[in-house]
N, C-alpha and C positions, 0 to 999 in steps of 0.2 A: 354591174350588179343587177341581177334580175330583181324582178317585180317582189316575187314573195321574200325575196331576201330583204331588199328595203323596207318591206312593209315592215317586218320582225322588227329590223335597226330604227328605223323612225316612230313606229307605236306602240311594241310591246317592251322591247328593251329600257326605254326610260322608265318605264313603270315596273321594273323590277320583274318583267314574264317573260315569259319561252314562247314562240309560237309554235305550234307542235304539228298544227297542216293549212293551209289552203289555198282555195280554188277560185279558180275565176266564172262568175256566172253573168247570166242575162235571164231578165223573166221572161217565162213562158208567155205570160200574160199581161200588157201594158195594166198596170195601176193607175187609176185616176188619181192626178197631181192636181189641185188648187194654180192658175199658174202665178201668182203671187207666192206661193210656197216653194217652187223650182228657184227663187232669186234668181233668173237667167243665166243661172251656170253651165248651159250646153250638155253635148253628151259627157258620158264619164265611163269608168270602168268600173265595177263592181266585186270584188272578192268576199266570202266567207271562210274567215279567218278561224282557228283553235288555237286557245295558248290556255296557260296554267302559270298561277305566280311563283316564283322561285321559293318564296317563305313559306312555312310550315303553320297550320295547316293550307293543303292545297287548295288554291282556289279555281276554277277551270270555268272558261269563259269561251263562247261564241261569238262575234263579233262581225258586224258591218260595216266594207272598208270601201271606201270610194279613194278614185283618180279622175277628177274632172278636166277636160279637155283644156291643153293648155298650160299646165300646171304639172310640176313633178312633184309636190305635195303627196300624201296618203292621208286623206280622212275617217277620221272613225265615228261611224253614223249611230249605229245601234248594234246596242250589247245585252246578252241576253247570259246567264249562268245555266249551266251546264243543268242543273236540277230544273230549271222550268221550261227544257224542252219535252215537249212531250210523243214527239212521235216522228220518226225519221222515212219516207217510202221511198225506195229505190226505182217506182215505177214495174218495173219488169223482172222479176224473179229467174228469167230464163235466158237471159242475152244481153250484152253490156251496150249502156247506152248510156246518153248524157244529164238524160232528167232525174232527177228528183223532188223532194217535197219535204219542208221542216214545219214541223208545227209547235208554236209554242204555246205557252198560257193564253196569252195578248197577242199571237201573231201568226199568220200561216204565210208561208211566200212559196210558189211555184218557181223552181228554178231550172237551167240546162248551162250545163259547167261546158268549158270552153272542146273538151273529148270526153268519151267514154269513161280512159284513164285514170282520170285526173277525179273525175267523178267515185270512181273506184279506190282510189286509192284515202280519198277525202274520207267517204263513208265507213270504211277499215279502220281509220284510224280514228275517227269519232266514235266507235261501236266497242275497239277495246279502250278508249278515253273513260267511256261513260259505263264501264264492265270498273274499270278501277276507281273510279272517283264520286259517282256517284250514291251519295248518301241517303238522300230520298227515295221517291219511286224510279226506278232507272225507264228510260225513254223508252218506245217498242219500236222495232225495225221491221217494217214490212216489205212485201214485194222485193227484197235484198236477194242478191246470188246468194248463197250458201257462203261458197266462199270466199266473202267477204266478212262471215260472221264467226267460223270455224276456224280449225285447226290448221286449215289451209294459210291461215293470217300470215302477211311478210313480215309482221312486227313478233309471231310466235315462233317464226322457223329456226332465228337461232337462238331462244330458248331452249326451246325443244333440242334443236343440235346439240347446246350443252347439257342437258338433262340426258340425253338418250348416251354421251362418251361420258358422262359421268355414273352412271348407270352401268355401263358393260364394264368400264375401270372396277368399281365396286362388284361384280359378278364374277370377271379375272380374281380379284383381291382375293376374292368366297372363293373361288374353286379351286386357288392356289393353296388357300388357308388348309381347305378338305385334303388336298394330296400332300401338303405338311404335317397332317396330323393321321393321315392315315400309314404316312410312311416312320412317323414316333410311335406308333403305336406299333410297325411291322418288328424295329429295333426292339423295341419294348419287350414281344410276343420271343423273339431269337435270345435274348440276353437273357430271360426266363428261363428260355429253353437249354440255353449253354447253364447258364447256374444248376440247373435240377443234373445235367449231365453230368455236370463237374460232382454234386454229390452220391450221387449213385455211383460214380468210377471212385470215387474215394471211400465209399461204403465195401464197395466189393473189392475192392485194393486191401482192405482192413480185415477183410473175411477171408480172404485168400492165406494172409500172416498165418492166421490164426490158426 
């Protein structure tokens, strides 16, 4: 079972959520620890987790998950709700790379996820998270590729796939509709035509008698 798979099965699933992405990071920038506040738990691994709870209405959460060295535990450190992020930087608008930057109400953390990828794929899927669910001020994405914010999205494409054959289905239906009604109405225009015929040869059939 991989990493992000366990993390799902051991912290969100008990609580009734979905994780819905993440990513493994390391700070950019060592934080100063207290070292009484470390309890000498050694290195550890870090993930920033997305889920949403399965019950209505949705709730959508951010989440800090540790794996301390030793231990096949998943810890969950600090959670943050979806509306009190305030601000996502991708770093570089021009070329995929691993940094980025979250900012919340209470909290900023420099981060560089384990690939470029991984990074990309994280922030796509945060960017349409927080396009659907968020109910207050939604977050701003900076310094972001494009696309990762656009139409380009791998969570849009097969949307859009269905939208775009449901679409031409409905345009066949129209244009099928128009040469079914154009060709009722060609019947329509002949069976007119044969009736007036039929009366005029029965007119003149009557005058000829006579």
């Amino acid at each position: 079972m991989s990493a992000k798979s366990a993390i799902n099965k051991e912290v969100f699933i008990p609580h009734d959520e979905k994780m819905l992405a993440a990513v493994q990071v390391k700070r950019r920038t060592k934080k100063k620890i207290p070292f009484l506040a470390t309890g000498g738990q050694g290195d550890y691994m870090t993930f920033i987790c997305l889920s949403v709870t399965n019950k209505k209405p949705s709730f959508v959460s951010i989440t800090k998950v540790k794996q301390f060295q030793g231990s096949t535990a998943f810890v969950k450190r600090s959670q943050w709700t979806v509306d009190q992020l305030r601000q996502v930087n991708g770093i570089d608008p021009n070329k995929d790379c691993p940094e980025f930057d979250l900012t919340f109400e209470n909290a900023f953390d420099q981060w560089v996820a384990g690939s470029a990828g991984e990074k990309c794929t994280f922030i796509q899927i945060l960017h349409h998270t927080c396009q659907r669910y968020s109910a207050a001020r939604k977050p701003e994405f900076v310094n972001c590729q494009s696309k990762l914010l656009g139409g380009n999205s791998i969570l849009h494409t097969a949307a859009d796939s269905v939208t775009s054959a449901v679409q031409k289905a409905s345009q066949a239906l129209n244009e099928r509709g128009e040469r079914l009604g154009r060709a009722e109405e060609r019947t329509a225009d002949m069976m007119n035509s044969a009736e007036q015929f039929a009366v005029t040869a029965h007119k003149l059939a009557m005058k000829h008698k006579c």
